[in-house]
Every structure is written in C-alpha cells, then in structure tokens.
TIBA-950757 format. One line per field, with one value per atom (N, C-alpha, C): residue number from 1; atom name; x, y, z. Coordinates in Angstrom, 3 decimals. Atoms other than C-alpha are relative to their C-alpha. Layout:
N
num c(NUM|...)
atomo c(CA|...)
xx c(X|...)
yy c(Y|...)
zz c(Z|...)
//
This chain:
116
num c(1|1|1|2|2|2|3|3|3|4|4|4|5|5|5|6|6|6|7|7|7|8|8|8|9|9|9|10|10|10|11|11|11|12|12|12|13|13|13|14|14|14|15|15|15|16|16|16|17|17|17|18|18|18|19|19|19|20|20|20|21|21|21|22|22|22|23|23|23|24|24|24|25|25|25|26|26|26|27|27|27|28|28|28|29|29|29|30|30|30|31|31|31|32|32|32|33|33|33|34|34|34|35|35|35|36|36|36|37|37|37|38|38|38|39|39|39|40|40|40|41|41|41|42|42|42|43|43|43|44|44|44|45|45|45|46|46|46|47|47|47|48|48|48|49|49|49|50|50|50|51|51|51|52|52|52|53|53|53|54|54|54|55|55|55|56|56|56|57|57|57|58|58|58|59|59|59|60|60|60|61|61|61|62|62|62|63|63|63|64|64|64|65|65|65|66|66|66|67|67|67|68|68|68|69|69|69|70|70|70|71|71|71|72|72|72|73|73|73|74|74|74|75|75|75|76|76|76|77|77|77|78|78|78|79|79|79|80|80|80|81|81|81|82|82|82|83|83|83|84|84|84|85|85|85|86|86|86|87|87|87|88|88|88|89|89|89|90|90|90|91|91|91|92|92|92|93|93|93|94|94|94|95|95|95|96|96|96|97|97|97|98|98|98|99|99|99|100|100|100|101|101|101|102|102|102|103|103|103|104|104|104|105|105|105|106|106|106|107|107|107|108|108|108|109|109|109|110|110|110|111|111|111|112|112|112|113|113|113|114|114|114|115|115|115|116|116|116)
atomo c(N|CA|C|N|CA|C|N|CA|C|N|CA|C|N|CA|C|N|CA|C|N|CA|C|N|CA|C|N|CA|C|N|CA|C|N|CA|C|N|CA|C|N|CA|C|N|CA|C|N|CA|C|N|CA|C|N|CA|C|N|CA|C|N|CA|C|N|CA|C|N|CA|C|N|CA|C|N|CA|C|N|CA|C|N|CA|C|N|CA|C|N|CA|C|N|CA|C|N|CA|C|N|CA|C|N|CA|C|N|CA|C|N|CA|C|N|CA|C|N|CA|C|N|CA|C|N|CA|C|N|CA|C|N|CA|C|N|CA|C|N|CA|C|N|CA|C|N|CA|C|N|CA|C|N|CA|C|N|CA|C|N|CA|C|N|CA|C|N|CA|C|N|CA|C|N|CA|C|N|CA|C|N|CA|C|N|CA|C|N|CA|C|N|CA|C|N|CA|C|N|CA|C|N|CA|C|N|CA|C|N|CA|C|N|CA|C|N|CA|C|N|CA|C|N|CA|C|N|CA|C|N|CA|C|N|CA|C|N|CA|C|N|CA|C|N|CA|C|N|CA|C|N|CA|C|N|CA|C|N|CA|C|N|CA|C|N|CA|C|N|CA|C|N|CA|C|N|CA|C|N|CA|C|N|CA|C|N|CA|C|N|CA|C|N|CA|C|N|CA|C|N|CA|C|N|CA|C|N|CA|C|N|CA|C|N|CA|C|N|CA|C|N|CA|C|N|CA|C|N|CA|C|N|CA|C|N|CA|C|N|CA|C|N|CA|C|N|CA|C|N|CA|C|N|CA|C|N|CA|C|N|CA|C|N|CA|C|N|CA|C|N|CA|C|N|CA|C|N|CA|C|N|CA|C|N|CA|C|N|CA|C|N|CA|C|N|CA|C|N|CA|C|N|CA|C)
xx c(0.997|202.647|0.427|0.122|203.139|-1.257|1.121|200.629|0.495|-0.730|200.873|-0.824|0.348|197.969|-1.256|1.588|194.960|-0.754|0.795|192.153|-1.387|1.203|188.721|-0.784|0.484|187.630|-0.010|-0.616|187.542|-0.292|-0.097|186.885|0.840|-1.294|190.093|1.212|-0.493|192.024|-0.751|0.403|189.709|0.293|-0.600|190.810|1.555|-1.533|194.530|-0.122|-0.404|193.808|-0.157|0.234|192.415|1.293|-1.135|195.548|1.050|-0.762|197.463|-0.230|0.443|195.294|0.302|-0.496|196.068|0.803|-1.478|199.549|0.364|-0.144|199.423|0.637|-0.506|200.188|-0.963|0.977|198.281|0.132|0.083|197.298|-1.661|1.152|194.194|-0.635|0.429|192.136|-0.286|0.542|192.371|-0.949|1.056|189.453|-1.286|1.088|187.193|-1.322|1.516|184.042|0.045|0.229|185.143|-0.617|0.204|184.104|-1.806|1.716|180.075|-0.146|0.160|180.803|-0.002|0.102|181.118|0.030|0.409|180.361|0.880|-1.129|183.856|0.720|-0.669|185.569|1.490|-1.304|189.151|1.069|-1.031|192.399|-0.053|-0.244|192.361|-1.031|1.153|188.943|-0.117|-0.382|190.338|-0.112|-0.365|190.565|1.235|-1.499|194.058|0.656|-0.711|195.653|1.612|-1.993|198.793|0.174|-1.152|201.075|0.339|-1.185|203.028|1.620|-1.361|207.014|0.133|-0.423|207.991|-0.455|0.528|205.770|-0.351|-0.350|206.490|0.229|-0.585|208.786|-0.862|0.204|207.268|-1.561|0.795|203.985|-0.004|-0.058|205.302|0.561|-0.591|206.717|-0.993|1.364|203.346|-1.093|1.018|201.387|0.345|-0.823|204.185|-0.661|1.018|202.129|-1.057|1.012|198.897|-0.089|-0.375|200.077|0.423|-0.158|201.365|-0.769|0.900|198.336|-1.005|0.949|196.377|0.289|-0.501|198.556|0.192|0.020|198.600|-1.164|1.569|194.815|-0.264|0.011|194.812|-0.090|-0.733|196.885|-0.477|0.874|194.886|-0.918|1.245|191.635|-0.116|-0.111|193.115|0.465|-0.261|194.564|-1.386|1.109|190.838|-0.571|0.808|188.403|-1.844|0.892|184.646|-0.354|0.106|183.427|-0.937|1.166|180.602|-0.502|0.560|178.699|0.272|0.376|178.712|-1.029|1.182|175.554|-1.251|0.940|173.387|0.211|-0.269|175.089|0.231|-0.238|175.426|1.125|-1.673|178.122|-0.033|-1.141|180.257|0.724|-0.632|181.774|1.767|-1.632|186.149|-0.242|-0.557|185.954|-0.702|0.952|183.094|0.492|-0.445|184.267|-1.510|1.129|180.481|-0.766|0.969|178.071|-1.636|0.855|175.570|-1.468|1.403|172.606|-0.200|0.079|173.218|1.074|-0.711|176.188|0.922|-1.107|178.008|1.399|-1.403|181.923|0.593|-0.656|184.085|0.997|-0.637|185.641|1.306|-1.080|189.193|0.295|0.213|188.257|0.765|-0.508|190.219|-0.810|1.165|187.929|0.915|-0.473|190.330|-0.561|0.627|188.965|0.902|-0.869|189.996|0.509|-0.741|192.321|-0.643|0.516|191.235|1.227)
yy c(-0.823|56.324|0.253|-0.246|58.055|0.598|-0.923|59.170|1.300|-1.054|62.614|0.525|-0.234|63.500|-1.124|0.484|61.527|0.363|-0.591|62.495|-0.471|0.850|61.491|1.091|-1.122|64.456|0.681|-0.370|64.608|0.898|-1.444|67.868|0.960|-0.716|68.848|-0.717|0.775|65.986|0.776|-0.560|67.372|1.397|-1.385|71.262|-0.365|0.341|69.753|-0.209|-0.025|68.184|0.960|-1.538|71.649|0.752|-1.061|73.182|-0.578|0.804|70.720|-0.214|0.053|70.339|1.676|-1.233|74.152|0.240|-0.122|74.035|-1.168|0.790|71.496|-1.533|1.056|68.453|-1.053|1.153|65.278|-0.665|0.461|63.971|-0.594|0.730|61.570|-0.610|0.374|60.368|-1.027|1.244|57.106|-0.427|0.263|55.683|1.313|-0.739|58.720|-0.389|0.354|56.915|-1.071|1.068|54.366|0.110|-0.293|55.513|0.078|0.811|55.571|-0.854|1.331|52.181|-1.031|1.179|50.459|1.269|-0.591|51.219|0.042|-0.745|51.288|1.310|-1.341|54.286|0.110|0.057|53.571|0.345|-0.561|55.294|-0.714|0.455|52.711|0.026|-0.777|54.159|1.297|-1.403|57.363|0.733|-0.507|59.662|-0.203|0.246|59.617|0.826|-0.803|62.278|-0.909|0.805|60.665|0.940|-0.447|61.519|-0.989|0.628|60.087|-0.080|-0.514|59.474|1.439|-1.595|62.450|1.006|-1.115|64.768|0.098|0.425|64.037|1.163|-1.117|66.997|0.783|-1.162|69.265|0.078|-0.430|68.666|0.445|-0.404|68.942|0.953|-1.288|72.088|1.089|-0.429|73.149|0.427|0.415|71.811|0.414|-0.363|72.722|1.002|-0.901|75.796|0.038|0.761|74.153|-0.909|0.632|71.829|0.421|-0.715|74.217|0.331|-0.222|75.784|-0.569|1.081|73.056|-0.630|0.365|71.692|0.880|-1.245|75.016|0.160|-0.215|75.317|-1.195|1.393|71.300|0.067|-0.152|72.336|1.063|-1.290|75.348|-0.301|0.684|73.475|-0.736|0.752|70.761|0.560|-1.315|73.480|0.077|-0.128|74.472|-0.530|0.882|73.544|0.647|-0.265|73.551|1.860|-1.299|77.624|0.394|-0.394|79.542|1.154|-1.590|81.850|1.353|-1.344|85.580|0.686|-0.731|86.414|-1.057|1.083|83.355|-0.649|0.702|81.426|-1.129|1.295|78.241|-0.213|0.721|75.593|-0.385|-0.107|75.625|-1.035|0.338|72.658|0.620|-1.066|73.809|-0.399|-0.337|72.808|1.178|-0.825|75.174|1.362|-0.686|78.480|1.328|-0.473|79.700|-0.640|0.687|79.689|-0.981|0.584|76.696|0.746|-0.932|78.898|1.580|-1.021|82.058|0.710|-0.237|82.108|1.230|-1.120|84.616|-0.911|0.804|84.059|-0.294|-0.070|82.641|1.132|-1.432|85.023|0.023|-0.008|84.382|0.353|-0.617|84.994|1.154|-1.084|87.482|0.449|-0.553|90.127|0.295|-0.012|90.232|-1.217|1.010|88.130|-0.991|0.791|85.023|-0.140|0.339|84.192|-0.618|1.323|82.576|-0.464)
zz c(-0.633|-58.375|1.444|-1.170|-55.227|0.993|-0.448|-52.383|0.564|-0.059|-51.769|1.318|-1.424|-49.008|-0.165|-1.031|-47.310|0.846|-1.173|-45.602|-0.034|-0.040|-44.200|-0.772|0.476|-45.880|-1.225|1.539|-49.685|-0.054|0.393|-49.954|-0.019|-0.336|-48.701|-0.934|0.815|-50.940|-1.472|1.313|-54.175|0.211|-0.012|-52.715|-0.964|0.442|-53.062|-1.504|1.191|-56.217|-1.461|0.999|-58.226|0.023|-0.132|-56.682|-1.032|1.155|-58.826|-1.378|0.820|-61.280|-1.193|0.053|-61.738|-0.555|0.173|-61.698|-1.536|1.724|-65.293|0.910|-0.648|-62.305|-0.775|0.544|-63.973|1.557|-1.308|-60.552|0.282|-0.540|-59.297|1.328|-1.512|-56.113|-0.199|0.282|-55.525|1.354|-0.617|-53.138|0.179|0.148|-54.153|0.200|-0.224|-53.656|0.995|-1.169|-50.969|1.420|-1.842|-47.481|-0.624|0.085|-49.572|0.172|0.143|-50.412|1.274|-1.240|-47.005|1.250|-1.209|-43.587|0.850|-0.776|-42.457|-0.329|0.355|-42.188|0.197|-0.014|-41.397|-1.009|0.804|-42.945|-1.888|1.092|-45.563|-1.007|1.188|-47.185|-0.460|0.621|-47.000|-1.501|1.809|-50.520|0.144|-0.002|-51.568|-1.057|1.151|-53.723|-0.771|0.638|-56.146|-1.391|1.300|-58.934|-0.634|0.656|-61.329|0.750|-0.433|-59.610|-0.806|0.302|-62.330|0.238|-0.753|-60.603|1.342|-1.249|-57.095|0.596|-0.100|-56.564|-0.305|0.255|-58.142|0.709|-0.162|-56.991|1.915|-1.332|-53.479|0.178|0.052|-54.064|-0.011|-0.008|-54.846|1.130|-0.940|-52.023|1.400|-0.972|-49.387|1.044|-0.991|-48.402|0.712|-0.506|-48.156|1.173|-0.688|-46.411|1.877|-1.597|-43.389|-0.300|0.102|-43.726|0.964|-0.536|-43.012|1.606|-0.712|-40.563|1.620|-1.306|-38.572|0.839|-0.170|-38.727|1.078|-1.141|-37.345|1.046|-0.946|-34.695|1.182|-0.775|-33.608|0.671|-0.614|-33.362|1.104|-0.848|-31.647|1.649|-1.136|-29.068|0.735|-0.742|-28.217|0.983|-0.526|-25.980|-0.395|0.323|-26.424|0.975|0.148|-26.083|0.199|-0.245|-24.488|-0.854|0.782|-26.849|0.794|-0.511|-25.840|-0.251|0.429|-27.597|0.598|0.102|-26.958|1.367|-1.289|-23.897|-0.232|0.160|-25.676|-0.228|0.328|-25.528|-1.381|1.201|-28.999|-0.003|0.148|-29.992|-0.436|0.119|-30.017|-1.543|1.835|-33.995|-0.456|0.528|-34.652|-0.037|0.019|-35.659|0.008|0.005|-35.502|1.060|-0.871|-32.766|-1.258|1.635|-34.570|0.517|-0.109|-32.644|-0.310|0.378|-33.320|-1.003|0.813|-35.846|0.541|-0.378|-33.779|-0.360|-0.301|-33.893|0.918|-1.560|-31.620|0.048|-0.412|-29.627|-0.368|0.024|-30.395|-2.114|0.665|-34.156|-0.493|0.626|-36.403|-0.928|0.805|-37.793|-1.306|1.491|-40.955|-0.541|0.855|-44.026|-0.538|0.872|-45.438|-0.730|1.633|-48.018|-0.385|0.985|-50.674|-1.122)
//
C-alpha cells in the first residue's frame, strides 16, 4: 500500500478518490472518520488516499494534474492578504473568494467560469 495524498480536508482526498475511482484505480481512505473520532487534529488524523504498489504509477499519472491544480490554487491563497469589499466595505478573510456579507467577489477574481 502506498499513500498517495493527505489532507485535513476530506473532501478534497474523497474529490481525489472519485477521480480514481473513475479511472478503474481500486483505491481507499484510510483515517476517513478519524479527525470525528478525537479531538486532536494533527497530520496523523488526517484522510489518507492509497493504492495498491501496482497502481502507484498509474494512479499518479492520473492525479498529476490535480495535484498542480491544487497546489497552484494553495499557493495563490497563501500569496493573499485579507481584502476590503468594494460593495459593502467589509474586511474579507484572504481565503474567502466571496465577500461572507454581501457575496460580492474579490476583486482580483476572473469573470471566466470554472472548470469542472
């Protein structure tokens, strides 16, 4: 068994594993329900996407894109700093890609639509 990603954030580990799941990868999350189960939250309660070794490769061949993706997005956020509305006047946490009072966007925002 190898691990392939972790995150405090299964939703992004269960994204990964549909993308695999997809592709005919037999792949599982291991600590899927740990971070309910106790009141620590540290790396090691993380979700945990894995494989089988014989689908190692391939599933990282897969995920490769996602992966920058994600990593770009990371990188962007972490770039920010918190953001003054233009419609409203309120301070914007930098992760928030929506004012949370008036749902305007932040200004830096590309009015093209998401991939899906």
């Amino acid at each position: 068994m190898k691990e392939i990603f972790g995150n405090r954030e299964g939703s992004i580990v269960g994204h990964y594993r549909s993308i695999l799941e997809q592709a005919g990868i037999p792949c599982f999350v291991r600590n899927e329900n740990a971070a309910a189960l106790s009141e620590l939250q540290g790396p090691a309660f993380y979700p945990v996407l894995c494989v089988d070794d014989e689908y190692y490769e391939e599933a990282m061949a897969v995920l490769l894109p996602y992966y920058e993706r994600y990593r770009d997005e990371e990188n962007a956020v972490a770039g920010r700093e918190d953001w003054l509305c233009p419609r409203c006047s309120e301070t914007v946490p930098a992760s928030f890609d929506f004012c949370w009072n008036c749902e305007q966007s932040h200004p830096s925002a590309s009015d093209t639509p998401m991939d899906l």
